[in-house]
C-alpha positions in Angstrom: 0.0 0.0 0.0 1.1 3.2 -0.7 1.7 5.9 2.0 2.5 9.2 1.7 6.0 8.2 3.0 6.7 5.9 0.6 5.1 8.6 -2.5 7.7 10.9 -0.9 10.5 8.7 -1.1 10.2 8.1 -4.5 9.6 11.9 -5.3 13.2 12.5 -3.8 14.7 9.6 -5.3 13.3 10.9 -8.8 14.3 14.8 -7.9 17.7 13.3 -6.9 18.4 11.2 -10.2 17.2 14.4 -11.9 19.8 16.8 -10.9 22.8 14.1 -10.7 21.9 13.5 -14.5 23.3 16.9 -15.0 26.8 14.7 -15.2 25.8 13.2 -18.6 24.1 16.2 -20.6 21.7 19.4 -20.1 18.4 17.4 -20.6 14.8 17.6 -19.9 14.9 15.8 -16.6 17.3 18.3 -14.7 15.3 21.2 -15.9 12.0 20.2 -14.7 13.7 19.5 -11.8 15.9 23.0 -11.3 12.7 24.7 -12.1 10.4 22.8 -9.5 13.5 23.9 -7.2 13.6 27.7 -8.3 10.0 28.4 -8.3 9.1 26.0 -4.9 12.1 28.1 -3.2 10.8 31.6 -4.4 6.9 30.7 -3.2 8.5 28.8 -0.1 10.2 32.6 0.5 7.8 34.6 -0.4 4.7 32.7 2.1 7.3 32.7 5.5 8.7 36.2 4.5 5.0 37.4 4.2 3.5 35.8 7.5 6.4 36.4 9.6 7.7 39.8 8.6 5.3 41.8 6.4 1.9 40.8 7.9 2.8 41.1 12.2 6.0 43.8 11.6 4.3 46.1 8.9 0.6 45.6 9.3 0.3 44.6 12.6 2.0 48.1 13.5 -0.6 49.9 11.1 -3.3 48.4 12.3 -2.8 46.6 15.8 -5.5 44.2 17.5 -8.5 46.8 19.1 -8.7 46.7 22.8 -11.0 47.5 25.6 -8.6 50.6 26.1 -8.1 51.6 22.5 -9.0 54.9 21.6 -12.6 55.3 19.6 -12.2 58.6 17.9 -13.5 59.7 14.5 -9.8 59.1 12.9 -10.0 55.2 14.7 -13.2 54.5 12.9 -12.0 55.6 9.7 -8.5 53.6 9.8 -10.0 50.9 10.8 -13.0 51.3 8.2 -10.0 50.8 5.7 -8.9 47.8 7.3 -11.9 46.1 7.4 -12.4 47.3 3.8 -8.6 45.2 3.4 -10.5 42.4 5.2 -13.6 42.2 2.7 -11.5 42.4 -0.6 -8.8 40.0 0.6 -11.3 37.5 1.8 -13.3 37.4 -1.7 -16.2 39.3 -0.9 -17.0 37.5 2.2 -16.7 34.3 0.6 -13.9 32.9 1.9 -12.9 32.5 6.2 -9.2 33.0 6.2 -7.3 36.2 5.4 -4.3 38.5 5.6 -6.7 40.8 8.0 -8.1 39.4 11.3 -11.3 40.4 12.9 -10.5 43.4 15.3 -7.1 43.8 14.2 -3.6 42.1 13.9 -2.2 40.7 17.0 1.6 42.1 18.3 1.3 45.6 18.9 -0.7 48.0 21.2 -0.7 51.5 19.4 -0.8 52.6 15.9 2.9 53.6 14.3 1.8 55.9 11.0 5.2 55.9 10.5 5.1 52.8 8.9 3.1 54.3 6.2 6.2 55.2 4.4 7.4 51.4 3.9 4.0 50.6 2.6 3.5 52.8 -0.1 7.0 51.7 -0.9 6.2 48.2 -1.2 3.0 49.4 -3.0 4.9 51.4 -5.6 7.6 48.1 -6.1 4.2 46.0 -7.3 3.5 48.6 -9.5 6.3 47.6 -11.8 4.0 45.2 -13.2 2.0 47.6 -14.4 3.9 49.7 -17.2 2.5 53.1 -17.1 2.9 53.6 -13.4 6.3 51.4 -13.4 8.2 54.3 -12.8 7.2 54.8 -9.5 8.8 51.5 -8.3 12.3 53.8 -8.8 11.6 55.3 -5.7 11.4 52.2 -3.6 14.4 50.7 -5.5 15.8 53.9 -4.7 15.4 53.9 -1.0 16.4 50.4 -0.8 19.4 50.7 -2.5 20.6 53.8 0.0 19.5 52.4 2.9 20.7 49.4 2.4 24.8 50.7 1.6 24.2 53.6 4.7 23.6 50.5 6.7 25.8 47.9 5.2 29.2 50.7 5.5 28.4 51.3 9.0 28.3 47.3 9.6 31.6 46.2 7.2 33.5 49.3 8.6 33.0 47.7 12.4 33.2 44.2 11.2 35.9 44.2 8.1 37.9 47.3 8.8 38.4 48.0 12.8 38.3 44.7 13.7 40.8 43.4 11.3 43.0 46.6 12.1 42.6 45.4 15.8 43.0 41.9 14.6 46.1 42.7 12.7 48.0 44.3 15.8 50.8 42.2 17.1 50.3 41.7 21.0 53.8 41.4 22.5 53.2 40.1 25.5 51.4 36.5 24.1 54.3 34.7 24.2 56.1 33.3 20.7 53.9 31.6 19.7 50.9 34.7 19.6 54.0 37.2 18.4 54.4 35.0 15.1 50.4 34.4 14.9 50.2 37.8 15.0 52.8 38.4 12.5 51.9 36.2 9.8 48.7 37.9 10.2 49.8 41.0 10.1 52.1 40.1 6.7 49.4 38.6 5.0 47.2 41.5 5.6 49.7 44.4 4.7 50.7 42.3 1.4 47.3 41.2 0.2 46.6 45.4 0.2 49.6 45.8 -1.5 48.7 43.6 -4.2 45.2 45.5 -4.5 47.0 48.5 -5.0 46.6 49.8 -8.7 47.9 53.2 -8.2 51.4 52.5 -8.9 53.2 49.9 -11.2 53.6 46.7 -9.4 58.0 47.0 -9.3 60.7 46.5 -7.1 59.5 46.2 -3.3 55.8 47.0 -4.0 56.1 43.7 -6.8 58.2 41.4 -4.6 55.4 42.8 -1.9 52.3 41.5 -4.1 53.6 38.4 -5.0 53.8 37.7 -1.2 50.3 38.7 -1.1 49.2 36.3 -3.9 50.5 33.5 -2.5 48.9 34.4 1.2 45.5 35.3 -1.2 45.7 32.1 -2.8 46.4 29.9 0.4 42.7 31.6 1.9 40.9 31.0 -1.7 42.2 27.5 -1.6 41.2 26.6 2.0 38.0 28.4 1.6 37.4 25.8 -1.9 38.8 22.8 0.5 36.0 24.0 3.1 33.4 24.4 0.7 34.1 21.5 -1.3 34.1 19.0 1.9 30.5 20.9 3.1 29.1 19.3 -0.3 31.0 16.2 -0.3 29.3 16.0 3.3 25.6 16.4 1.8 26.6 13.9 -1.0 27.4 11.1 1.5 24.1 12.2 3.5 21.8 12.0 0.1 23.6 8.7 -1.1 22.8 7.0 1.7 19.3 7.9 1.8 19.2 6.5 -2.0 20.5 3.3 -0.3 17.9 3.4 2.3 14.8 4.1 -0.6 16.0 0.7 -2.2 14.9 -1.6 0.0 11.8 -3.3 -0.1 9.9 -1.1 2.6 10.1 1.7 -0.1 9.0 -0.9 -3.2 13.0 -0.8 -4.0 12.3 2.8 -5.4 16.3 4.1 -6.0 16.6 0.7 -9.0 13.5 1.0 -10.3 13.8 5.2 -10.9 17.3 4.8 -11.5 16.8 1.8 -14.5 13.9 4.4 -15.5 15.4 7.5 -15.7 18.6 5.8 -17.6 16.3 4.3 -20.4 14.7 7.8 -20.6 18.1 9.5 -21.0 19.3 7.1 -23.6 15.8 7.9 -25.7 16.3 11.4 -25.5 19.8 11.3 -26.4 19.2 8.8 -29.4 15.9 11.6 -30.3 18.3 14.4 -30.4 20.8 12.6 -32.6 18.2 12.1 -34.9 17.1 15.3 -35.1 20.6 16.7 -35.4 21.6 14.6 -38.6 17.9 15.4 -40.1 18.7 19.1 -40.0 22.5 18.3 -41.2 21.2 16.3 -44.1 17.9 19.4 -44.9 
């Protein structure tokens, strides 16, 4: 009997034999599969970014749950008008129970915070790039973005990649040998490696013999950083081949041989196809 276990282990045995046959050719089975990927991973995204960051952190701060305490005045009954106005459109008319805007209010937050107006006309203006006449105003929330996003990302690097490594870089005398050549090395590597970033003035004589010890400090980081990166995927390889192993026992209706004989005789069709094709248009 089939289970939903056993339908998802032969889903992932299938999606797995669809990416790995990558290694032979560009065919049809890895695209379907990198597409399901792309566009499961952008939905995925865009639901738990929604309901955990735009609905309770924007909206909620708009427009906050309604308490015993909260303030009834004429502007109250009009914002909330609007809301409830949200809450009829998004639930279909009335048709539908669940939506986006909760009876009363959004739970999180005990006052309204107009401030928070300004981010949502900005995110109102970015969904207005579908629509080509207005497009234009989608500039100004790219715009904001954008500078926002380098004021806040200089301020952060400039703590995190420039004072600390100049404090990093310092050579503490009193650490013992050991630290002193730590520190050393690290201070070498550093100097050298900005050296060799240096365009200003023709790499000759000291500043040359300088970059060249950068290089080789540059290319011992890039090298250990591939060695890292390569045994992080050589770990999930081991992980996903012996879950194939596990699928091809009988508890799974031996799904890994089965898919795998399939999805080989499939390959070897397409291949053969495209051959075809290829000498018909050679001989036309």
């Amino acid at each position: 009997m089939f289970s939903a276990e056993i339908i998802g282990a032969w889903l992932v045995v299938f999606l797995t034999l669809c990416i790995c046959s990558f290694l032979y050719n560009d065919n049809p089975f890895y695209k379907a599969a990198e597409h399901l990927y792309v566009g499961v991973s952008a939905g995925y995204t865009l639901v738990i970014a929604f309901w955990t960051q735009v609905q309770p952190q924007l909206l909620g701060r708009l427009w906050p749950q309604i308490s015993e305490n909260t303030d009834s005045s004429f502007f109250h009954k009009v914002w909330y008008f609007i809301y409830e106005t949200f809450n009829f459109l998004t639930t279909g008319f009335g048709m539908l129970d669940r939506s986006i805007f909760p009876e009363n209010g959004i739970k999180g937050h005990n006052e309204i915070q107009l401030l928070y107006i300004i981010p949502f006309i900005l995110g109102i203006f970015m969904l207005l790039r579908l629509f080509p006449k207005v497009g234009w105003l989608a500039r100004w929330a790219i715009a904001y973005i954008v500078g926002m996003t380098a004021g806040l990302r200089f301020y952060a690097y400039l703590n995190s990649d420039i004072l600390i490594q100049i404090q990093a870089s310092s050579i503490d005398f009193n650490s013992g040998w050991i630290g002193i050549v730590n520190g050393l090395i690290l201070f070498i590597g550093t100097l050298t490696g900005l050296i060799y970033f240096f365009f200003s003035k023709e790499h000759k004589g000291s500043i040359g013999m300088l970059s060249k010890i950068g290089i080789y400090f540059l290319m011992i980081k890039f090298g250990a950083s591939f060695g890292f990166a390569v045994m992080g995927r050589i770990s999930l390889l081991i992980g996903r081949i012996d879950r194939m192993k596990e699928y091809s026992t009988s508890e799974f209706y031996y799904a890994t041989p089965i898919l795998s004989i399939c999805v080989i005789i499939c390959l070897i069709i397409w291949a053969y196809l495209i051959k075809g094709n290829a000498q018909d248009r050679t001989f036309s």
